[in-house]
C-alpha positions as CSV (number, residue, x, y, z in Angstrom):
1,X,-250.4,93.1,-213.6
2,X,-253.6,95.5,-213.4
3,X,-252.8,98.0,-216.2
4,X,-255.5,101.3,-216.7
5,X,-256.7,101.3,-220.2
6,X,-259.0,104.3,-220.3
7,X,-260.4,107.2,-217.9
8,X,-263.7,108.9,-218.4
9,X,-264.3,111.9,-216.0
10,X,-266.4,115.2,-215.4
11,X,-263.1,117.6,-215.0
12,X,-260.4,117.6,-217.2
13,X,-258.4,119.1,-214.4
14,X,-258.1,116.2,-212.5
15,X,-256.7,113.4,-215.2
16,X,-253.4,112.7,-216.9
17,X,-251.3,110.3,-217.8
18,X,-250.7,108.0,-220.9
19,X,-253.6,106.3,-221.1
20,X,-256.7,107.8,-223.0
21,X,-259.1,110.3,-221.2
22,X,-262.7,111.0,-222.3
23,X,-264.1,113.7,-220.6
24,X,-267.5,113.5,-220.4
25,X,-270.5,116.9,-220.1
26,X,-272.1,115.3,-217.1
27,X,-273.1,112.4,-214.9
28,X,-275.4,110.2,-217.0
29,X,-272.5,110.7,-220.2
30,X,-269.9,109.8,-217.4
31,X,-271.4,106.3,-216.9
32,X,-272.9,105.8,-220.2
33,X,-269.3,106.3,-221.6
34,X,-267.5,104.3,-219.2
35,X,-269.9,101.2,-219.5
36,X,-269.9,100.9,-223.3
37,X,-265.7,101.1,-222.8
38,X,-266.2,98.6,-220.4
39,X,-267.6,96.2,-222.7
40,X,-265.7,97.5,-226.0
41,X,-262.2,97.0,-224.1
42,X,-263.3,94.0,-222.3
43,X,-262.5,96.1,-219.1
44,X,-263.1,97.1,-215.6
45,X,-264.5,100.0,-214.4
46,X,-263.7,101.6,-210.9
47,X,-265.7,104.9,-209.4
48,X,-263.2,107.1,-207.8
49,X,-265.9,109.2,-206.1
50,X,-264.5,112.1,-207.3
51,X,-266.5,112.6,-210.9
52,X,-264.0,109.8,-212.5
53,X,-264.0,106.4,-213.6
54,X,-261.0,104.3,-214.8
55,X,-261.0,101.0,-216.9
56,X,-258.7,98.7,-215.7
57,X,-257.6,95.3,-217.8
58,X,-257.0,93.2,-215.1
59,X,-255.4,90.4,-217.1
């Protein structure tokens, strides 16, 4: 079962939830953050398209 470990996004507004949330200051941060969490939590990361990326574990 697919279970989101992170989310990394440009509004604060839009995220919630239990898992952690980085909010990052713009669109080069958004990316740079969620590829270095991709790699630390040996995840997956999927654009929404809406200014937010999650990390998945897919295991």
């Amino acid at each position: 079962m697919a279970k989101i470990v992170a989310v990394v996004s440009l509004k604060a507004e839009l995220v919630g939830g239990g898992a952690p949330i980085f909010i990052a200051e713009n669109e080069n941060k958004l990316e740079e953050t969620s590829f270095l969490l991709e790699k630390i939590l040996d995840a997956s990361a999927h654009d929404l398209k809406n200014g937010t990326i999650i990390l998945v574990d897919h295991r």
